[in-house]
Structure formats: C-alpha cells, structure tokens
N, C-alpha and C positions, 0 to 999 in steps of 0.2 A: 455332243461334245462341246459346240460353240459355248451352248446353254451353261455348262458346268463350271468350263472358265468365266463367264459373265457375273455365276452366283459369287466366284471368288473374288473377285474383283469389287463387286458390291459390299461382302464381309469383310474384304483389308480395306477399302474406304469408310464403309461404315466405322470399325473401328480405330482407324486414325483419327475420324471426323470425333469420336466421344473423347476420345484420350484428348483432344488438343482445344473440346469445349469444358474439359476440367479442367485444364490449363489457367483457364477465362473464370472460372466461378471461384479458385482458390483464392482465399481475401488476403490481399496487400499487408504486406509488414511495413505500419507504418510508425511515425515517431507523433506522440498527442500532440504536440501544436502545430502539426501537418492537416489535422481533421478537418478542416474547411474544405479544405482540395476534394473530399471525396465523401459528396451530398451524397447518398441512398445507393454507395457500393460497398462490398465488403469488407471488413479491415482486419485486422489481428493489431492490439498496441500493448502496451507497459504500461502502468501507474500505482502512485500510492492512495490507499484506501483514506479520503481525507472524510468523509462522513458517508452513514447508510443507514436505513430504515424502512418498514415493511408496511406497505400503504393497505388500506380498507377492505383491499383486493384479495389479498395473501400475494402482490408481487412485490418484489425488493428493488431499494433503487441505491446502488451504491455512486458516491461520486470519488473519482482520480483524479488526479494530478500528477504533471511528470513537466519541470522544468519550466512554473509559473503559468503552465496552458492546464485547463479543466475540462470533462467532461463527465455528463452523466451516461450513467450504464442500468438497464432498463430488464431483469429478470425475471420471469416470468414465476417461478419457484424460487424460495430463497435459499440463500448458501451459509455458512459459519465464515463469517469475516474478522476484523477489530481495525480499530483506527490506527495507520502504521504500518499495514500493511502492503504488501507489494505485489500485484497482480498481473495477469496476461489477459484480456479478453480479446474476442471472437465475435462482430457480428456487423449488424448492418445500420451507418449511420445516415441520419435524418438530424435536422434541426427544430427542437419545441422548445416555445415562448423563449427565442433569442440565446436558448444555450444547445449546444451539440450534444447530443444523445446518440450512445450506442445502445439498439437491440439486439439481446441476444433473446434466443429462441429455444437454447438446451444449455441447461446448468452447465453441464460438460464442457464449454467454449469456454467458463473463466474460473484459471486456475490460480491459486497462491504459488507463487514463486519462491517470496520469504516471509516466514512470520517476523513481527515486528521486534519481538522478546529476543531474535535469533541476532539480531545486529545490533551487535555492540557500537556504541561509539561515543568517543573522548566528548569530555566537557569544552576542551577548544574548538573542538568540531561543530557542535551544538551552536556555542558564540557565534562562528562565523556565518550559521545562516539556520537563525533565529524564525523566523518568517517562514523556512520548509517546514521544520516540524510542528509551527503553534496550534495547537488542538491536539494532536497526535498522542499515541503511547508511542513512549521513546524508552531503551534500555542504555542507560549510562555506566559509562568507568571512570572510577575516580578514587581518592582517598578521602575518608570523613578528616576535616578539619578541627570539626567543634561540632558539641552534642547538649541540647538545650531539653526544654520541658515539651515543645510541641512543632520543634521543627529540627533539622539539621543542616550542617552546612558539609559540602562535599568539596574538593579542587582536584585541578590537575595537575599531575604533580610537574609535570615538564615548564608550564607557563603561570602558574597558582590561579585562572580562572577558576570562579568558583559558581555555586549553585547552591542557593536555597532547595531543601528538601522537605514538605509538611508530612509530617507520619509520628503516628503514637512509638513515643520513646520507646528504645527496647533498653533495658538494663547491660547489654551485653556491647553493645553498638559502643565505639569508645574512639576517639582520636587515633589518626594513624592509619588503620584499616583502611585496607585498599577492597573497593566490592563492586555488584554492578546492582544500578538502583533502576529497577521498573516504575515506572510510574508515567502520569499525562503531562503534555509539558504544556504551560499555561504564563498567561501574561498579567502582572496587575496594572490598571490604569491610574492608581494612586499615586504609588510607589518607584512607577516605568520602571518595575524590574519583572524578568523569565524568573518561574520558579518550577518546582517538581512536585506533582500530587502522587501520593503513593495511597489508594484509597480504594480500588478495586480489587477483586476477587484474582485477576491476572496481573497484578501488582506486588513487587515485596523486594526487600532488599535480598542481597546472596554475597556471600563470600568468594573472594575470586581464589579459594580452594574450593568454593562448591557449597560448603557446608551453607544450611538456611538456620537464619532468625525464626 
C-alpha cells in the first residue's frame, strides 16, 4: 500500500516537475532593441521585413527592424516574404560578426502579421518618418495632383505634402483622383528628394473605390 502511494507521489511530482520546466523553455516576448539582454535564450519579437535573400545553401536570411534596433533572422527553409512587411519570429539568439541573429529552427516560428500592401498610409505620414520605410514597399493614400509623361505627382489633401510617383502613364489616371499607390519608397541623392517607384509585379495604383488601372 505504502509502495502505491510513493508511485503517486512520484507521478504528481513528476509532472509538476515538466509543467513548470515548460514554463523555463517558453521564449520571452521581447521588444528588438532588447535583444542584447538575451545571448543564446529563446525569444519571440516583432519587426519589419527591411531586406531577405536565399544564401548557396537553400537557407533564407531575412533581416527586421522595429524602432531603429535590427536583427538578423536565420531560416533554415525559406518562406514567401516582401519588403514592408511585418513579422513575428520565434527562436534562439546568438550574435555573428558583431550583428544579433535569430535562429529559427522550424518555418512555423515566423509568421506574417501584416502584409505591407494591407497598410495604408497618408503622404504626411510617410514625411514624418522618411528613414522607416527607405527601401520598403509602402502602400500610399492620396490625390493625384498633376499627371506628366513619365511620372506623377500625388498629395495629401489635409496638408498638400506631396510625392513624386515614377510609373508608365495611364491615359485614365487624371488630377483630382483620390487612390492608393503601391509602389518602393526610394531616395535620390541628387535631387535630396523621397520618391515612389511603381515598377513591380506587386505594385500598381487602385482607386479608392477599388476599381484598378
């Protein structure tokens, strides 16, 4: 009898003992410019998708950003990304050659939160911080202003900042029209002006009734 109660006793220690070593291995919800703090522990963070590419190997290396702090993220299969977008990963960091890298170990740890096409946002927006999205696919709201041979010009209608846009004329595209313009947002160093490339295949302008060019 003693024996029966001992085995139980062993069984509800036992498994308190696993429950509260899961506890210990669930990875920290942390914020990316936190990532110093936690050499070669688990994490879970947020960022935006600011470059990726698929090394020699067949593995992908995307890097984030979230609030001027960067890190690389180290997959072992690669995933469907784009620039712009907004992520969660999952895994365990280490630091190589002087920058923070997170590995992850299963595709499944890093998910898209939002595509970048999904967030709209103002041309004053954009002004105010020019420097988040340079490189980025950005999806802008505005009204064309003026309509040229090989570029356009867009504004907001609240404050008139305005935005170069390069993209093959459409005949239909016309002053006034209020739309949302996909495109990469880009800098010239001639010029020191932000402009908008509309030049990819996930690029194009839309009407903000929906209708498409």
């Amino acid at each position: 009898m003693k024996l029966k109660h001992i085995s139980i006793v062993f069984a509800t220690t036992g498994t308190i003992f696993l429950y509260f070593l899961s506890t210990l291995v669930q990875p920290c919800a942390i914020n990316l410019e936190e990532i110093s703090n936690y050499d070669g522990k688990q994490i879970s963070t947020i960022g935006t998708v600011t470059d990726y590419y698929e090394t020699q190997y067949g593995n992908q290396i995307i890097t984030i950003n979230r609030n001027n702090s960067t890190a690389v993220v180290f997959l072992e299969k690669p995933m469907l990304v784009e620039y712009g977008d907004e992520i969660s990963v999952m895994g365990q960091v280490q630091k190589y050659k002087e920058a923070w890298e997170i590995i992850v170990e299963n595709e499944k740890a890093v998910k898209i939160l939002q595509k970048w096409s999904n967030i709209s946002l103002p041309i004053r927006y954009l002004a105010q911080n020019p420097v988040r999205y340079l490189g980025l696919n950005v999806n802008i709201t505005g009204q064309i202003d003026a309509v040229f041979e090989e570029y356009l010009q867009i504004k907001d209608k609240e404050n008139n900042n305005t935005l170069i846009v390069f993209i093959n004329t459409n005949p239909f595209l016309y002053k006034g029209k209020e739309v949302f313009v996909l495109g990469k947002f880009l800098f010239d160093e001639e010029t020191f002006r932000y402009f908008l490339v509309v030049s990819e295949d996930n690029h194009g302008i839309f009407l903000k009734t929906e209708d498409q060019f």
